[in-house]
PyMOL Python script that loads the backbone (N, CA, C, O; Angstrom):
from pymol import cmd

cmd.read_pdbstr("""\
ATOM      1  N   UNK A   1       0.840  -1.177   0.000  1.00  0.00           N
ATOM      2  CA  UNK A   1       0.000   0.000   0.000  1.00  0.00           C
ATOM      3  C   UNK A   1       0.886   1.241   0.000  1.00  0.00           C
ATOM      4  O   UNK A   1       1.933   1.270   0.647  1.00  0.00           O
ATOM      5  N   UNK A   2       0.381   2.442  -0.858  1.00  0.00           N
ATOM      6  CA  UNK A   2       1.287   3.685  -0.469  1.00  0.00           C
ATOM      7  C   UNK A   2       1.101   4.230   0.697  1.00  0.00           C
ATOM      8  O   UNK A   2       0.054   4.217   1.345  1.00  0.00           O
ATOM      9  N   UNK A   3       2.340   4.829   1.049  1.00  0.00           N
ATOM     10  CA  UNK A   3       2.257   5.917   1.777  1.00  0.00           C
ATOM     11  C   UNK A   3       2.219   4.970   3.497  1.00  0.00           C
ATOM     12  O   UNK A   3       1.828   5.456   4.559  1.00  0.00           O
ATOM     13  N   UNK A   4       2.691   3.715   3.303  1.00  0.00           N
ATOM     14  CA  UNK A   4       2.687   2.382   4.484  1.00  0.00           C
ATOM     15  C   UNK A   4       3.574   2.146   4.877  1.00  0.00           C
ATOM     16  O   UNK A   4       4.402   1.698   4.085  1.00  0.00           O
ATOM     17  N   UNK A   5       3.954   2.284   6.261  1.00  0.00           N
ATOM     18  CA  UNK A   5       5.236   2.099   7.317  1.00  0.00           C
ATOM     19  C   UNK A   5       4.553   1.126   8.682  1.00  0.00           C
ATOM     20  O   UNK A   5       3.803   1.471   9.595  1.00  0.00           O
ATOM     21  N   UNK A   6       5.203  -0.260   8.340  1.00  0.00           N
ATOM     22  CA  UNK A   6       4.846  -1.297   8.985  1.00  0.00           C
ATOM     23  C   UNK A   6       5.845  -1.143  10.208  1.00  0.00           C
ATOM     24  O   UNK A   6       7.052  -1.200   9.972  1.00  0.00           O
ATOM     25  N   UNK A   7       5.268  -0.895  11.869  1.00  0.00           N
ATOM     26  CA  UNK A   7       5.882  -0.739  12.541  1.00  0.00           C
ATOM     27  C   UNK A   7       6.060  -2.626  13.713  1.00  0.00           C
ATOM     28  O   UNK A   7       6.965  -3.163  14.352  1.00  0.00           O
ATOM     29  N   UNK A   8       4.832  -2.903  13.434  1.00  0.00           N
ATOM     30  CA  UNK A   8       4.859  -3.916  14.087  1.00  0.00           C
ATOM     31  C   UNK A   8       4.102  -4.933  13.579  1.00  0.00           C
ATOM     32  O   UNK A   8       3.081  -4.742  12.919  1.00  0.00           O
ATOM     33  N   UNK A   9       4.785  -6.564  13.998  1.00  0.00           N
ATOM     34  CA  UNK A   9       3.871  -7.279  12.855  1.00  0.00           C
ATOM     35  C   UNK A   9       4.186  -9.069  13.937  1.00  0.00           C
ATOM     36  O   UNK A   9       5.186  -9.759  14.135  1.00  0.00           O
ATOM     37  N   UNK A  10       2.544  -9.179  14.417  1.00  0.00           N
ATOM     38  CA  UNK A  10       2.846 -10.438  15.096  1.00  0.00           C
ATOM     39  C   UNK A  10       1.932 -11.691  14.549  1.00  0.00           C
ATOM     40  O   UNK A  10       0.994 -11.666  13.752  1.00  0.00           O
ATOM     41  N   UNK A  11       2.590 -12.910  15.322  1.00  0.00           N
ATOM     42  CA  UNK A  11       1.698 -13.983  14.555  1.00  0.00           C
ATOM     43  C   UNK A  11       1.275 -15.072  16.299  1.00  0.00           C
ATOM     44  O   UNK A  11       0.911 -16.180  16.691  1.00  0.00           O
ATOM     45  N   UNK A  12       1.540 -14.180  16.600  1.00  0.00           N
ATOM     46  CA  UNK A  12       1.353 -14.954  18.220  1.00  0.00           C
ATOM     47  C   UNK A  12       0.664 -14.125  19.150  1.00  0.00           C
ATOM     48  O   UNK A  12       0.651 -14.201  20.378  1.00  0.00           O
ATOM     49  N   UNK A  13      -0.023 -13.158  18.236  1.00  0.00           N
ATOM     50  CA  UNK A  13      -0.963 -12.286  19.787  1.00  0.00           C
ATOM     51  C   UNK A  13      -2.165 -13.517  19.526  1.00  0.00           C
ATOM     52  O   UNK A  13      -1.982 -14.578  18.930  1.00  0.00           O
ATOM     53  N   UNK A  14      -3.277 -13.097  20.079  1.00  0.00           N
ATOM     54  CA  UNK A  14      -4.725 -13.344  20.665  1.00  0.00           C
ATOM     55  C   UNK A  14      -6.051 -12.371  20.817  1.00  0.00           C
ATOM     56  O   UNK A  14      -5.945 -11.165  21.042  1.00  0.00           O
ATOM     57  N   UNK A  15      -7.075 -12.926  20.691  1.00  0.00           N
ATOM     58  CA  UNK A  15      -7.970 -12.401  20.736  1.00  0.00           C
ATOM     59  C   UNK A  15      -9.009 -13.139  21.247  1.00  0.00           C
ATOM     60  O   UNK A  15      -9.617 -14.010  20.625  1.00  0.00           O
ATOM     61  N   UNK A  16      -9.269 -12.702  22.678  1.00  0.00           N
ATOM     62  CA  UNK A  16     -10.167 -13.222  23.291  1.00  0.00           C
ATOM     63  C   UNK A  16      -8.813 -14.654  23.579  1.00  0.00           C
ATOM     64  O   UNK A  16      -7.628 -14.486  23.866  1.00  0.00           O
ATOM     65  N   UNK A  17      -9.686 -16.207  23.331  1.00  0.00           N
ATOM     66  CA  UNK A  17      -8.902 -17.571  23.055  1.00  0.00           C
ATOM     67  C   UNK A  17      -8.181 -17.869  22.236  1.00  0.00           C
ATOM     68  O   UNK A  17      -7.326 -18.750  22.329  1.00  0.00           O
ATOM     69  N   UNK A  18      -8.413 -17.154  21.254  1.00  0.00           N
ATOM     70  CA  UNK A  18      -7.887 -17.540  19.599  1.00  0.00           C
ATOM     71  C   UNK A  18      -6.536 -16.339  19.537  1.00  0.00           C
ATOM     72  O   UNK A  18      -6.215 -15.172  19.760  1.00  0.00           O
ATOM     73  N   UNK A  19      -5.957 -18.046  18.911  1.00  0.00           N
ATOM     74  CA  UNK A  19      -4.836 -16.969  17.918  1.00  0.00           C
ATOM     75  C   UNK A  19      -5.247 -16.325  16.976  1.00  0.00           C
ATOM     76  O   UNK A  19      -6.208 -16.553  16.241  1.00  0.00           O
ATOM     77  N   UNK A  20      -4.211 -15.141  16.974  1.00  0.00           N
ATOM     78  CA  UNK A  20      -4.661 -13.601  16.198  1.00  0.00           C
ATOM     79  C   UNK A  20      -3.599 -13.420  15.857  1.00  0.00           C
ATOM     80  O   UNK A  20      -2.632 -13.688  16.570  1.00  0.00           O
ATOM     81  N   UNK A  21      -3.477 -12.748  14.281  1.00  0.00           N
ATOM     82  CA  UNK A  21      -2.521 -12.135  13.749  1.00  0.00           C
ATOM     83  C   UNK A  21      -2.636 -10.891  14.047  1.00  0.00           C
ATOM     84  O   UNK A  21      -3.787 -10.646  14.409  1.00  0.00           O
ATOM     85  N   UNK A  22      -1.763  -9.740  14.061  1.00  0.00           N
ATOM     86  CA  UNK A  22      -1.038  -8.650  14.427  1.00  0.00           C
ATOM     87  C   UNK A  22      -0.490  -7.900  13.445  1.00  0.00           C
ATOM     88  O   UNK A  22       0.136  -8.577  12.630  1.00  0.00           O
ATOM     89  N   UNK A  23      -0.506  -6.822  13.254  1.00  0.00           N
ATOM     90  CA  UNK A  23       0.279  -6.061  12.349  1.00  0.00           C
ATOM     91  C   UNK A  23      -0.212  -4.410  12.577  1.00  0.00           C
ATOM     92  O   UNK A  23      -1.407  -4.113  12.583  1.00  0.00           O
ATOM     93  N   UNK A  24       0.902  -3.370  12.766  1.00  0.00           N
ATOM     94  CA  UNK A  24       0.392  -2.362  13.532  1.00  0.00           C
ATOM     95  C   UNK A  24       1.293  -1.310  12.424  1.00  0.00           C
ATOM     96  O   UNK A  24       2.464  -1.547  12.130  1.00  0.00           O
ATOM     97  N   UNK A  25       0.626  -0.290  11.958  1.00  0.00           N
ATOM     98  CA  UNK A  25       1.638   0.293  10.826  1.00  0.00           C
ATOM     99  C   UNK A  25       1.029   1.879  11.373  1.00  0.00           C
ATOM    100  O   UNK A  25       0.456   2.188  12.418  1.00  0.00           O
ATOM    101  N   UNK A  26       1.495   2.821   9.991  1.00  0.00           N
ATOM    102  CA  UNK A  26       1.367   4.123  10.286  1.00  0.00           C
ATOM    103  C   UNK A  26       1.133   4.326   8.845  1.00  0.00           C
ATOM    104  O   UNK A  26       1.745   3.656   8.013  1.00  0.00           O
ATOM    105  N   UNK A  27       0.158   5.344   8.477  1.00  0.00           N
ATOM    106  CA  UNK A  27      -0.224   5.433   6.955  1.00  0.00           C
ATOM    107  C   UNK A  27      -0.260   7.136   7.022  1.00  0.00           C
ATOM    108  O   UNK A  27      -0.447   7.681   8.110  1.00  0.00           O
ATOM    109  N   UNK A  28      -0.113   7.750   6.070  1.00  0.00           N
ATOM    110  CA  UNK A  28      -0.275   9.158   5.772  1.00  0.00           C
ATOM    111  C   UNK A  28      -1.253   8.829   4.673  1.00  0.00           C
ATOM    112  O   UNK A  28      -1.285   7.843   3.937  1.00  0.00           O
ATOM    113  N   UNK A  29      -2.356  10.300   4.757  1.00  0.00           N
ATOM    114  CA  UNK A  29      -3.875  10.237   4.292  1.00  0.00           C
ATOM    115  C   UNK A  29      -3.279  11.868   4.028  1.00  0.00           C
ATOM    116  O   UNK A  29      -3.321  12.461   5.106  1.00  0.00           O
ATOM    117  N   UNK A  30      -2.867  12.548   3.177  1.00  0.00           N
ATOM    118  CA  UNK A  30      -3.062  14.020   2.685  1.00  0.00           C
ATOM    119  C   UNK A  30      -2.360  14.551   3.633  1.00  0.00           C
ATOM    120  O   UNK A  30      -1.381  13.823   3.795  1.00  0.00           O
ATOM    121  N   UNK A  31      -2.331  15.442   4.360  1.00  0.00           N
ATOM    122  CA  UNK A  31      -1.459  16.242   5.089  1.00  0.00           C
ATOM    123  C   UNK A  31      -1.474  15.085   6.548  1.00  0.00           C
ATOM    124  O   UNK A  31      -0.452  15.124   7.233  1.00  0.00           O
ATOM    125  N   UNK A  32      -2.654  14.046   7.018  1.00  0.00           N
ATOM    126  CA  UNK A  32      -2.215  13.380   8.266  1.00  0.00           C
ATOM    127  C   UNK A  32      -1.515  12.617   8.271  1.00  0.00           C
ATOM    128  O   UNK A  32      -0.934  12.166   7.284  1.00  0.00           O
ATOM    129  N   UNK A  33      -1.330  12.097  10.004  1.00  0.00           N
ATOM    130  CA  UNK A  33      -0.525  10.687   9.560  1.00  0.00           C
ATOM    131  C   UNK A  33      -1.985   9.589  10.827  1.00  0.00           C
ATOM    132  O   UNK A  33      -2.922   9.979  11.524  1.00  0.00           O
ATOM    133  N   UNK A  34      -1.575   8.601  10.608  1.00  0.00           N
ATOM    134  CA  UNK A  34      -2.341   7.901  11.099  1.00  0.00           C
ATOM    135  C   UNK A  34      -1.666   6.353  11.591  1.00  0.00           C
ATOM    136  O   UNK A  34      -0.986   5.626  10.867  1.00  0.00           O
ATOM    137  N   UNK A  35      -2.089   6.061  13.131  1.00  0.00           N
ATOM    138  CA  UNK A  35      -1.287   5.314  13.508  1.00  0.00           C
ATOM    139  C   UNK A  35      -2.696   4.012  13.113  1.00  0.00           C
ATOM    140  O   UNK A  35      -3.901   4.254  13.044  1.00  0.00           O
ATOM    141  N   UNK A  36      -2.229   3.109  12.980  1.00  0.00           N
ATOM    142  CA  UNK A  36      -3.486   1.787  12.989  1.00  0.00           C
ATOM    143  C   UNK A  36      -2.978   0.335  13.147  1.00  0.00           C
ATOM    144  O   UNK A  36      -1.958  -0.084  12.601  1.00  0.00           O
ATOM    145  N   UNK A  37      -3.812  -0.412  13.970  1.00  0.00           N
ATOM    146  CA  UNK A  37      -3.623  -1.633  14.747  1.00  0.00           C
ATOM    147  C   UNK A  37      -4.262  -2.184  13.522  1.00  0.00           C
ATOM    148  O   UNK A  37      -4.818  -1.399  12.754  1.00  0.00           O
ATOM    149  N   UNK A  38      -4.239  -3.290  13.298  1.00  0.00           N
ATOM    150  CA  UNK A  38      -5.310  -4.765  12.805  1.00  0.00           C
ATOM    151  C   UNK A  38      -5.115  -6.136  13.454  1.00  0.00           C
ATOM    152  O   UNK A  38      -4.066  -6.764  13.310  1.00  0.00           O
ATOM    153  N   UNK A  39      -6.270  -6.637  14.254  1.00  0.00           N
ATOM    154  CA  UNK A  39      -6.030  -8.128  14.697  1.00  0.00           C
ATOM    155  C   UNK A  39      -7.319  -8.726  13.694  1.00  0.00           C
ATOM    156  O   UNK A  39      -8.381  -8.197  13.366  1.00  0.00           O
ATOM    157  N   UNK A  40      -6.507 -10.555  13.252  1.00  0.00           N
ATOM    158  CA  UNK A  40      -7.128 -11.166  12.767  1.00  0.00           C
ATOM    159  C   UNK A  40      -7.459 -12.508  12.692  1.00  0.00           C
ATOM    160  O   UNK A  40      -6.494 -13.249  12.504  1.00  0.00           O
ATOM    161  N   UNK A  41      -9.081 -13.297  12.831  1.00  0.00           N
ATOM    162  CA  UNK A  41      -8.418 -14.339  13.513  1.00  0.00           C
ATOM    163  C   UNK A  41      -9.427 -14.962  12.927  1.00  0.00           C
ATOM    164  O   UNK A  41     -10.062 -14.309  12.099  1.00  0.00           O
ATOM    165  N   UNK A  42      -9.769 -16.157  13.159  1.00  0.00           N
ATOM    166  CA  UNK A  42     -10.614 -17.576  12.244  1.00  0.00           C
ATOM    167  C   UNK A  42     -12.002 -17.437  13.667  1.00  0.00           C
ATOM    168  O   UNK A  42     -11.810 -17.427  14.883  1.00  0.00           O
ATOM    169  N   UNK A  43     -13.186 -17.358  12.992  1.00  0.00           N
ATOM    170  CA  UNK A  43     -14.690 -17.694  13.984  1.00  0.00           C
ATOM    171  C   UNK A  43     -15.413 -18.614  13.242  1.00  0.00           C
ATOM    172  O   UNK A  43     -16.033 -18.185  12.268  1.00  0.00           O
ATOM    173  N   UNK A  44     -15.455 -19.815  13.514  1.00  0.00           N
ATOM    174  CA  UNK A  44     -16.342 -20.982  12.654  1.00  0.00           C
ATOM    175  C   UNK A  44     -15.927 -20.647  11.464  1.00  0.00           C
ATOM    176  O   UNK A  44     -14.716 -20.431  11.408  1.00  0.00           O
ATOM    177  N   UNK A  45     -16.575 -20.518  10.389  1.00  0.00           N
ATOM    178  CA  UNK A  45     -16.491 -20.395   8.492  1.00  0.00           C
ATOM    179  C   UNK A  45     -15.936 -18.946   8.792  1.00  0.00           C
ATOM    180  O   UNK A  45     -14.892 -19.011   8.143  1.00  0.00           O
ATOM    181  N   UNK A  46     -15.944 -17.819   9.287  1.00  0.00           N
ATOM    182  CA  UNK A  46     -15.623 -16.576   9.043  1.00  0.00           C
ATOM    183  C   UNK A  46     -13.906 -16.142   9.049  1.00  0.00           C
ATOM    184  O   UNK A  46     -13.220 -17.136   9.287  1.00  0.00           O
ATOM    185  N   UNK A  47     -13.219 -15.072   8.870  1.00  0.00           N
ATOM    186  CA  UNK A  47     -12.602 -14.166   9.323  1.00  0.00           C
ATOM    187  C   UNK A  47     -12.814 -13.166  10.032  1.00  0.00           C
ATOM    188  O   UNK A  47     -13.210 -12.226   9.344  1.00  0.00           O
ATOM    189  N   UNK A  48     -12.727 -12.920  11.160  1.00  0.00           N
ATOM    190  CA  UNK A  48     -13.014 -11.440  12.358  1.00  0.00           C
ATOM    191  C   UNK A  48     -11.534 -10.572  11.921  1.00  0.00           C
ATOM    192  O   UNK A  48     -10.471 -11.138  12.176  1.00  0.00           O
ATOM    193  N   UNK A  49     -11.516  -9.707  11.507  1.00  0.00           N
ATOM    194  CA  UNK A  49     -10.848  -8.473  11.812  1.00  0.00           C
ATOM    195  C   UNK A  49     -11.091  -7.623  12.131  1.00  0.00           C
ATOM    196  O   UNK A  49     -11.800  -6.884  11.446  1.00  0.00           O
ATOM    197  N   UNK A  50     -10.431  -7.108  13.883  1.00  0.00           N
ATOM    198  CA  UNK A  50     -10.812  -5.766  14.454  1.00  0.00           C
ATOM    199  C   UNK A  50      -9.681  -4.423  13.884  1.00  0.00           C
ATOM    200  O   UNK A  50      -8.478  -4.628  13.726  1.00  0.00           O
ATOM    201  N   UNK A  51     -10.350  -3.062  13.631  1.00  0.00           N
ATOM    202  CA  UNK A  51      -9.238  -2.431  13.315  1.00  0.00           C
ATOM    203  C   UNK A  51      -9.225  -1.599  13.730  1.00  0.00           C
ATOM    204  O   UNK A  51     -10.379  -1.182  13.827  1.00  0.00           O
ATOM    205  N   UNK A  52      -8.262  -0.694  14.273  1.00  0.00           N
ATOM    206  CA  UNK A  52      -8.822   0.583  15.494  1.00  0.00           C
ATOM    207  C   UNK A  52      -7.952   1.469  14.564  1.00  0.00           C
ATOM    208  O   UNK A  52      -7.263   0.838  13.762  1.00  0.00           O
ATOM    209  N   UNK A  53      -7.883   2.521  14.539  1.00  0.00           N
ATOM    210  CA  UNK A  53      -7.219   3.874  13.320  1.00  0.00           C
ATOM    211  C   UNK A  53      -7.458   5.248  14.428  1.00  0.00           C
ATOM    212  O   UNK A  53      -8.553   5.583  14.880  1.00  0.00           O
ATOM    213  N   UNK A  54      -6.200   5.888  14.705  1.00  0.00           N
ATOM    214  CA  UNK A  54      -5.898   6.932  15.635  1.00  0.00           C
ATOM    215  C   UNK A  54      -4.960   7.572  14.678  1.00  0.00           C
ATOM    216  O   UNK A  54      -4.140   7.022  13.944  1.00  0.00           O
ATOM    217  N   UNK A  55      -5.328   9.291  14.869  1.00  0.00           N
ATOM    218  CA  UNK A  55      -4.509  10.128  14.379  1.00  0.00           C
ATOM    219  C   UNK A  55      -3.378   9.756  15.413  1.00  0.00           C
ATOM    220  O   UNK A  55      -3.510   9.428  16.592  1.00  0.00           O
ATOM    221  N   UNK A  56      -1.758   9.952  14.350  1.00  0.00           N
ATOM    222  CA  UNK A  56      -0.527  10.008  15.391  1.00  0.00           C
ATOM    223  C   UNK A  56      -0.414  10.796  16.350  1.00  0.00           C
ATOM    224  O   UNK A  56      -0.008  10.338  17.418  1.00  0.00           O
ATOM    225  N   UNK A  57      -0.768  12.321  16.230  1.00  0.00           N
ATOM    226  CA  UNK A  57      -0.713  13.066  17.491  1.00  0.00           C
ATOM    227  C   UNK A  57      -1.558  12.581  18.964  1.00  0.00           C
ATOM    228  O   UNK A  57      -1.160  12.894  20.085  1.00  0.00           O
ATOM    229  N   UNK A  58      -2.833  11.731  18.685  1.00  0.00           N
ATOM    230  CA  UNK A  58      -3.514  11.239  19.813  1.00  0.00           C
ATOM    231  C   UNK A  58      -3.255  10.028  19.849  1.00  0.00           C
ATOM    232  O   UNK A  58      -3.755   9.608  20.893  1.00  0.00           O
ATOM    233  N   UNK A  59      -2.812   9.301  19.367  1.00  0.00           N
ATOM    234  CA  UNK A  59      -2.511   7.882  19.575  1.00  0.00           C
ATOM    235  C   UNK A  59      -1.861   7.599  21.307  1.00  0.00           C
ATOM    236  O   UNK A  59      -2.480   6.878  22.090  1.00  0.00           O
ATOM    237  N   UNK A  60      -1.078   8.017  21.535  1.00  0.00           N
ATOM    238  CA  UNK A  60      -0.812   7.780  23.180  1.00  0.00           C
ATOM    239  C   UNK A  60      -2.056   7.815  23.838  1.00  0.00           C
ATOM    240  O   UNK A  60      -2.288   6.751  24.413  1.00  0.00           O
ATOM    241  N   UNK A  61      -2.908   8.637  23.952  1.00  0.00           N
ATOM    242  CA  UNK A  61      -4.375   8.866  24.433  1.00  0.00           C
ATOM    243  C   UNK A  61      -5.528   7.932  24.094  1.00  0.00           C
ATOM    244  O   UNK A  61      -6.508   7.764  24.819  1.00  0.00           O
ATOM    245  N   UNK A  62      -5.350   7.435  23.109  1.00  0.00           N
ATOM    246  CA  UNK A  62      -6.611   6.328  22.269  1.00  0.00           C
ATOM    247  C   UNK A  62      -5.952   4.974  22.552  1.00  0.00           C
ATOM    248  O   UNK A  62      -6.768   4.161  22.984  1.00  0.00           O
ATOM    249  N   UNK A  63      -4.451   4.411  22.404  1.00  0.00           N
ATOM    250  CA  UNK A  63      -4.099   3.100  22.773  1.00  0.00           C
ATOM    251  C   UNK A  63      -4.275   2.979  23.916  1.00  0.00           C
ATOM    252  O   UNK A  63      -3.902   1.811  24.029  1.00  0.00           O
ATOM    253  N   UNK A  64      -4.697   3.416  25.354  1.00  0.00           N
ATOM    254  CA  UNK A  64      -4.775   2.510  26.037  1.00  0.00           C
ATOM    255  C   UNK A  64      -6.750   2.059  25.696  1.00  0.00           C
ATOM    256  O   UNK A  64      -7.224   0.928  25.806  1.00  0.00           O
ATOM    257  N   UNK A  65      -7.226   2.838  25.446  1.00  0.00           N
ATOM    258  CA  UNK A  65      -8.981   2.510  25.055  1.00  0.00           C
ATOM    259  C   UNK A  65      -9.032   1.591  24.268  1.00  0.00           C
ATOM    260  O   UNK A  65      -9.956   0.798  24.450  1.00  0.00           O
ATOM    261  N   UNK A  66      -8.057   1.322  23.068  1.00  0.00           N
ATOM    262  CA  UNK A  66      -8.382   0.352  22.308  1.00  0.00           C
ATOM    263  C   UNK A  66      -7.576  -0.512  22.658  1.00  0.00           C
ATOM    264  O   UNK A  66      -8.450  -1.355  22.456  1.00  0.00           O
ATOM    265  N   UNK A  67      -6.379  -1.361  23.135  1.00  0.00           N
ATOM    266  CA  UNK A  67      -6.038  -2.220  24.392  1.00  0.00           C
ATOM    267  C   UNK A  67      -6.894  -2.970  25.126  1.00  0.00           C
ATOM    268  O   UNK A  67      -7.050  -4.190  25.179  1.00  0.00           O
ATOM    269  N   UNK A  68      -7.711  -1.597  25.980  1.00  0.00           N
ATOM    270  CA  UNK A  68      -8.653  -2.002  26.947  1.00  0.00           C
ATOM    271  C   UNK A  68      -9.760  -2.987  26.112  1.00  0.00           C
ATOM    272  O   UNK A  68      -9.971  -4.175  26.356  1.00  0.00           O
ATOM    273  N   UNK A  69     -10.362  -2.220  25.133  1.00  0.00           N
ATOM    274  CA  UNK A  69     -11.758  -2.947  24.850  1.00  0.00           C
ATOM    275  C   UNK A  69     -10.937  -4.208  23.478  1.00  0.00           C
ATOM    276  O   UNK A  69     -11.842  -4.941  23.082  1.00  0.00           O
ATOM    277  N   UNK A  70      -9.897  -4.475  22.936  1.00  0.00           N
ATOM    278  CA  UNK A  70      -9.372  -5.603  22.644  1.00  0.00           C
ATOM    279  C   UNK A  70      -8.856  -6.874  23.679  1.00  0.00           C
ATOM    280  O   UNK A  70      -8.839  -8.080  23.436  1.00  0.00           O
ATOM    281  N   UNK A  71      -8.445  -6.147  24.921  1.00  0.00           N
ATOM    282  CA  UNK A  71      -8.672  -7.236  25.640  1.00  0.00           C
ATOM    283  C   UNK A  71     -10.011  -7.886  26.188  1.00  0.00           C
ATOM    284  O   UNK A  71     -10.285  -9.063  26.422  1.00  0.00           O
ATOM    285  N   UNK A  72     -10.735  -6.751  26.311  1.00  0.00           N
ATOM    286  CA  UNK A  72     -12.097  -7.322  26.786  1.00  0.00           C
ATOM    287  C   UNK A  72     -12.891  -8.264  25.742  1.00  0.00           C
ATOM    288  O   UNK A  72     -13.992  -8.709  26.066  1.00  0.00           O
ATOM    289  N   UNK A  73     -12.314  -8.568  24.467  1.00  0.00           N
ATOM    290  CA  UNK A  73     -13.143  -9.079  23.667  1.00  0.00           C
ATOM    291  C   UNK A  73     -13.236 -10.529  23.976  1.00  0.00           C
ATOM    292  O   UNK A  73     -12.208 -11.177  24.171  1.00  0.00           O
ATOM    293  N   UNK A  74     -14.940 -11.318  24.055  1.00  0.00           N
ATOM    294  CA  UNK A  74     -14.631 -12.131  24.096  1.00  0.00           C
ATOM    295  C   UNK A  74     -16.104 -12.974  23.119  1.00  0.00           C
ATOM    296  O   UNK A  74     -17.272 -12.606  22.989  1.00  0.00           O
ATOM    297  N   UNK A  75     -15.345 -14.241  22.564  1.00  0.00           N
ATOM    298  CA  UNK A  75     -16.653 -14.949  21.831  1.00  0.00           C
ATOM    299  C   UNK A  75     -17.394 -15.758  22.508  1.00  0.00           C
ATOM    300  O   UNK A  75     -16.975 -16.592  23.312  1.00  0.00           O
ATOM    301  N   UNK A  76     -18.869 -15.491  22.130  1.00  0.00           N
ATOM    302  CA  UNK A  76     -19.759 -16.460  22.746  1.00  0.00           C
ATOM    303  C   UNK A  76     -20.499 -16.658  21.727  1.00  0.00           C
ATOM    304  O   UNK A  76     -20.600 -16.079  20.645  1.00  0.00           O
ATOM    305  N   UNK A  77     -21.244 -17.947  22.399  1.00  0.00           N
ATOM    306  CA  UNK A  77     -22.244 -18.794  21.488  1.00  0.00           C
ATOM    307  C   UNK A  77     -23.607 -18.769  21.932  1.00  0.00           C
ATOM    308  O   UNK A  77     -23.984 -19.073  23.063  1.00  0.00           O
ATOM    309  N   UNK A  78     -24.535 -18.279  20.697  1.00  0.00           N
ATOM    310  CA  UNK A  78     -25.838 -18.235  21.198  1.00  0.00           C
ATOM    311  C   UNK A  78     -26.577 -19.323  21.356  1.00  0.00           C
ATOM    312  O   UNK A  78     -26.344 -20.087  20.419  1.00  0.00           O
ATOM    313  N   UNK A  79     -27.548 -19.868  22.272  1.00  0.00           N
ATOM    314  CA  UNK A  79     -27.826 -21.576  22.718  1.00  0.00           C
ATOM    315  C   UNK A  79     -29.140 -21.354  21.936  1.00  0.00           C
ATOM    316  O   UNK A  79     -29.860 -22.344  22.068  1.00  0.00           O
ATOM    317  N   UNK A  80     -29.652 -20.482  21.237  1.00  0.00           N
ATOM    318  CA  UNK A  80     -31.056 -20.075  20.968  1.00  0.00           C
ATOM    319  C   UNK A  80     -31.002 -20.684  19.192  1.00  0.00           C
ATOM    320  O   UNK A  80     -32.002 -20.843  18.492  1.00  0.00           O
ATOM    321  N   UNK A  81     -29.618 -20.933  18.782  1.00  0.00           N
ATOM    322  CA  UNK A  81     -29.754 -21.195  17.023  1.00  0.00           C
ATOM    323  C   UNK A  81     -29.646 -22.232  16.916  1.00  0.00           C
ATOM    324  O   UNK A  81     -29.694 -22.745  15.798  1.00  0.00           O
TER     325      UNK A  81
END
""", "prot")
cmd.dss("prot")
cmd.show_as("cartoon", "prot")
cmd.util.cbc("prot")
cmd.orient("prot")
């Protein structure tokens, strides 16, 4: 992708139980820059990817919120289907 500076890139985080891929870069959009996470991981037949996108100047301020509610993620199964 243009304008893409891959800062971090894992194959051993998690999400929720499941292994999750990782990859955390920085993209410029016109005059911004933009810091952005992606986790990605296998749910029955699907792919889940969460992606959180923070301007660089607030990013210290927004990673611990998106941290917080990525750790809190968790899968459940509805007993009703």
């Amino acid at each position: 992708m243009k304008n893409v500076k891959i800062s971090d890139y894992n194959t051993l985080s998690k999400l929720a139980d499941r292994k999750a891929f990782e990859i955390v870069y920085k993209q410029k959009q016109g005059n911004r820059e933009y810091f952005k996470r992606l986790l990605a991981t296998t749910y029955e037949e699907n792919f889940l990817t969460i992606d959180f996108k923070s301007r660089n100047k607030y990013s210290d301020q927004m990673l611990p919120l998106a941290n917080t509610m990525i750790d809190s993620f968790r899968f459940t199964k509805n007993n009703t289907q």
